[in-house]
C-alpha positions in Angstrom: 4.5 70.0 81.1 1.4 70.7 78.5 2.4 67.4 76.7 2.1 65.3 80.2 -0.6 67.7 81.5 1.2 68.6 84.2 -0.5 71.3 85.8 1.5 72.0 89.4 4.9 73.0 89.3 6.7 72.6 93.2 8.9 75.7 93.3 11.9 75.4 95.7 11.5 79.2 97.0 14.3 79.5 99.5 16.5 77.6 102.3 16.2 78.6 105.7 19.5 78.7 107.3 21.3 80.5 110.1 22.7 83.8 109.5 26.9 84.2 110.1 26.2 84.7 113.6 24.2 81.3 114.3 21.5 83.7 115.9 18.7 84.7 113.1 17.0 82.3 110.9 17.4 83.8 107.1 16.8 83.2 103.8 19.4 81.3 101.4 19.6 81.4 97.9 16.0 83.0 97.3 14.9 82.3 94.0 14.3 85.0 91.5 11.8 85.0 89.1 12.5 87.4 85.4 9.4 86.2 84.0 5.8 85.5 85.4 4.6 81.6 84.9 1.9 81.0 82.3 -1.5 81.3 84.1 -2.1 77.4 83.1 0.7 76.7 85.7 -0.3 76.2 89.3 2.5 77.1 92.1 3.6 75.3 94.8 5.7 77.3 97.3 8.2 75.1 98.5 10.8 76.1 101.7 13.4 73.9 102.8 14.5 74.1 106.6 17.7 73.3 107.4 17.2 70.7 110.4 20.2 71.9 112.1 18.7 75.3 112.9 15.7 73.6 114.7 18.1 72.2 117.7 18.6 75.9 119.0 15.5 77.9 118.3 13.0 79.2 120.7 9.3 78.9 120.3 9.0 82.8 119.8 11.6 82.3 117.6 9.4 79.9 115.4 6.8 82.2 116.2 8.3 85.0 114.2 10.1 82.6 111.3 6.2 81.1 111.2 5.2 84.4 109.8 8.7 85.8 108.3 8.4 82.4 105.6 4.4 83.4 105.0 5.6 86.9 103.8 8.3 85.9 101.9 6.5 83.1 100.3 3.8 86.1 98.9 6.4 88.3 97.9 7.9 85.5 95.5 4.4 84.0 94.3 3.1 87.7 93.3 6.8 87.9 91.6 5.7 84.8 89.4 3.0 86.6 88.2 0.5 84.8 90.7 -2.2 86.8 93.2 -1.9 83.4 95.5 -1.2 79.6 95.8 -3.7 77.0 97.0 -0.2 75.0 99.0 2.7 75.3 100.6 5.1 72.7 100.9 7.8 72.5 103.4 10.6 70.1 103.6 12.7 69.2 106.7 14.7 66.3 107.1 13.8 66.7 110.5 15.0 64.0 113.7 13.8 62.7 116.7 15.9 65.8 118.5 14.5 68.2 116.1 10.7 66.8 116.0 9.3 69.0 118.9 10.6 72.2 117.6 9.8 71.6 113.5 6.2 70.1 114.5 5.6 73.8 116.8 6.8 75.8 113.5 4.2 73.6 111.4 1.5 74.1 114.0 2.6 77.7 113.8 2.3 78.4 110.4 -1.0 76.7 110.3 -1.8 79.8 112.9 -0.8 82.5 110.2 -4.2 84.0 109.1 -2.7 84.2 105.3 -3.1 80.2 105.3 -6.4 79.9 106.5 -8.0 77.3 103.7 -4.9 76.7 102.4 -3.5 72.8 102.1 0.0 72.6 104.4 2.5 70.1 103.3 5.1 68.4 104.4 7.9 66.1 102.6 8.4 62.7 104.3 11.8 60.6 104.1 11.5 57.3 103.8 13.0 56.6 107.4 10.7 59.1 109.0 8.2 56.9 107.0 8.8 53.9 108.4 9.6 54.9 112.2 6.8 56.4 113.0 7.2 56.4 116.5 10.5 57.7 116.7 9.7 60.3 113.7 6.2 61.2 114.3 3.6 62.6 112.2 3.9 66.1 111.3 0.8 68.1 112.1 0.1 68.9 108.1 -3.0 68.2 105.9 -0.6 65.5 103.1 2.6 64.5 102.8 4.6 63.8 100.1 7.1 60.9 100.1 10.2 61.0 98.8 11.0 57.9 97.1 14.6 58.3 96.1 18.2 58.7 97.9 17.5 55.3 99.8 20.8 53.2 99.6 24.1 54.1 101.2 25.8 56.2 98.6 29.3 56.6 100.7 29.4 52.6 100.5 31.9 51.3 98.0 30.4 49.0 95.3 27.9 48.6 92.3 24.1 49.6 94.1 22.1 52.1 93.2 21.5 54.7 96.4 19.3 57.1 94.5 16.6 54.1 93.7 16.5 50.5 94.1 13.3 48.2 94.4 14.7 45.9 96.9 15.6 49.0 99.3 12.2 50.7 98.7 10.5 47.5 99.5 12.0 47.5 103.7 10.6 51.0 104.1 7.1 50.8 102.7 4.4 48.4 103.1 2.1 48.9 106.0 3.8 51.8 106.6 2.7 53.5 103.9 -1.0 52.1 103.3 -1.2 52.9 107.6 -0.5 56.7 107.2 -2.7 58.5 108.6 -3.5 61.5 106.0 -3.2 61.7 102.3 0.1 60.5 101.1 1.9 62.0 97.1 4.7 60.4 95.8 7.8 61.8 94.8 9.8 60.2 92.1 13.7 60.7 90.8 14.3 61.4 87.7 17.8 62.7 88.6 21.5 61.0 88.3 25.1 61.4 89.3 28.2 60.3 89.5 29.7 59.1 93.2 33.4 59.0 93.6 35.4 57.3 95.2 39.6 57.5 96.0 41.8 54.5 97.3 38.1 52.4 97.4 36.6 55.2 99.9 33.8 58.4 99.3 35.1 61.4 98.3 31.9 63.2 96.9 29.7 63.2 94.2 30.7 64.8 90.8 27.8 66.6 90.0 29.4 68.0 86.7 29.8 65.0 85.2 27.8 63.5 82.5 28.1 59.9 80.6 29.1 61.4 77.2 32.0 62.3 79.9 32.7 59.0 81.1 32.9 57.3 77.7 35.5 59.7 76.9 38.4 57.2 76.6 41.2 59.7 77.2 39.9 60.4 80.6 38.0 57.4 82.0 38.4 53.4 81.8 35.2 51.4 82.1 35.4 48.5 84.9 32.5 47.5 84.8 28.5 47.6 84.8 28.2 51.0 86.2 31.5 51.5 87.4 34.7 53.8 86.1 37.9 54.9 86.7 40.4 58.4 86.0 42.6 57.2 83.4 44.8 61.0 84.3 44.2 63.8 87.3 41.4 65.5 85.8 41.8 68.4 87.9 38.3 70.0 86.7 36.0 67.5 88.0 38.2 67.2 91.4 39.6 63.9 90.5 43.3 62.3 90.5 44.5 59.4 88.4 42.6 56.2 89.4 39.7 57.8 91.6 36.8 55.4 90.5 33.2 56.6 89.8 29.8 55.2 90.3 26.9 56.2 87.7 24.3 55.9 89.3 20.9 56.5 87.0 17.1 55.5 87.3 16.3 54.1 84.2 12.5 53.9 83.1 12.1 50.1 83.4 13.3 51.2 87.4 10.5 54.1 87.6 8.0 51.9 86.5 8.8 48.9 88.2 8.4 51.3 91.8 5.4 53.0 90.4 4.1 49.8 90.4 5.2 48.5 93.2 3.7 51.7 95.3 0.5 52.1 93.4 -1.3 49.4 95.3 0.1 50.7 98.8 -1.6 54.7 98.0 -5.5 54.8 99.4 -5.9 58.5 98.3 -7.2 59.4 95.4 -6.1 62.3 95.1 -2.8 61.2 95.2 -0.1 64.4 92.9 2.8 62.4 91.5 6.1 64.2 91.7 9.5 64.1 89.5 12.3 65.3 90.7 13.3 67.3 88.9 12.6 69.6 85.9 15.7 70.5 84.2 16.1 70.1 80.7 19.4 68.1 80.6 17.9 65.4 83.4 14.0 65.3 81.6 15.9 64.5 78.1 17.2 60.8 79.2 13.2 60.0 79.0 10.5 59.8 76.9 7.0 61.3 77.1 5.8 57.7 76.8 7.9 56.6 79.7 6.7 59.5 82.4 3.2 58.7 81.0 3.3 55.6 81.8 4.7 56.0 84.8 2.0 58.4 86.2 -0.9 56.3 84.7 0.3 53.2 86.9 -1.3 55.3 90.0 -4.6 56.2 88.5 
């Protein structure tokens, strides 16, 4: 972060989920700071909303989750070692059913006299993005788009659903440059591999990595990005002949859409975003590589 000058760090705080009953809105997998961030580190709360919660909730319902999340958020942000945070970020992957109620918790939250001056964010798919009409615009101050998970990843074949130019290219355009507020960009960094049995999705493998797949007593390479169980490997969920996808963003690919969105962002103020810090995922890139990547939007 010091090398790239990063400065903000966008902390996923907690889900929001129903409890066992389906009744109370609660906190999931709360994260848990043992150390306090360095003070050169600003934090951004981040909560994610589960969308499903927002189809049965009642407005004093929201009311009261409005300024449950605000407490919670300053419980965790003093446990980092910080006396307060300048944003709050929440992420929704909210639909045309859900848009009333997730807009009247935005509003709501705006209403909690612990935010007054503070910037409210919200994240943006890239299908919200480009149906405006059908998704609306969340009542926030920026948004930040997320420019990854765009291609269909249960389809069988070679593509790239985490990030391809030729996808990103039918969301964007004037409906990005059109946006009415401030718009950050989110970029992935991430990769995985999707499997697939008897040609079909199955799920994605999250455990395994390519020194994995080019282990020759457990996986045959096809071809391009494209592999199959040699054996059952019984640890990684797989039977004998399941195929994988590896599906990666290289640097030439972050580029390439960091130059292809640079143009389209008015803001200058615009906070680049990669997804996501973890050591084993930043190591695939050089310092040179993010750099350059950033430096296309300035």
């Amino acid at each position: 972060m010091n090398h790239l000058h990063a400065h903000k760090l966008y902390m996923r705080i907690m889900d929001v989920d129903m409890d066992e009953s389906g009744i109370i809105p609660v906190p999931v997998s709360p994260i848990a700071f043992q150390t306090k961030l360095p003070d050169t580190v600003e934090m951004i709360p981040v909560i994610f909303i589960v969308n499903n919660i927002l189809k049965t909730t009642t407005h004093p319902q929201l009311d009261a989750l409005a300024a449950n999340i605000v407490r919670f958020v300053n419980g965790k942000v003093q446990q980092a070692g910080k006396t307060s945070f300048t944003e709050l970020q929440i992420d929704c992957d909210w639909t045309a059913s859900t848009r009333e109620n997730y807009f009247y918790l935005l509003e709501q939250l705006r209403k909690v006299k612990e935010l007054k001056g503070k910037i409210i964010s919200a994240t943006l798919r890239l299908h919200q993005l480009k149906n405006q009409k059908g998704s609306g615009i969340p009542p926030v101050n920026r948004v930040m788009l997320m420019c990854y998970n765009m291609g269909n990843l249960r389809k069988y074949g070679e593509q790239n659903s985490i990030l391809e130019i030729s996808e990103l290219k039918k969301y964007l355009g004037d409906n990005v440059t059109a946006y009415p507020m401030p718009v950050d960009i989110g970029l992935p960094l991430f990769s995985w591999a999707v499997a697939f049995r008897d040609k079909e999705y199955i799920g994605i493998a999250k455990r395994i990595s390519t020194e994995d797949l080019n282990n020759k007593n457990q996986f045959i390479f096809i071809k391009n990005n494209i592999y199959r169980a040699k054996t059952n490997l019984p640890d990684y969920g797989l039977k004998t002949n399941d195929e994988l996808r590896w599906e990666n963003v290289s640097a030439g690919n972050l580029q390439a859409a960091a130059g292809y969105l640079s143009p389209l962002i008015k803001a200058d103020t615009v906070n680049v975003i990669y997804f996501h810090l973890d050591e084993a995922t930043i190591k695939t890139y050089t310092y040179d590589n993010l750099e350059k990547t950033a430096h296309l939007f300035r």
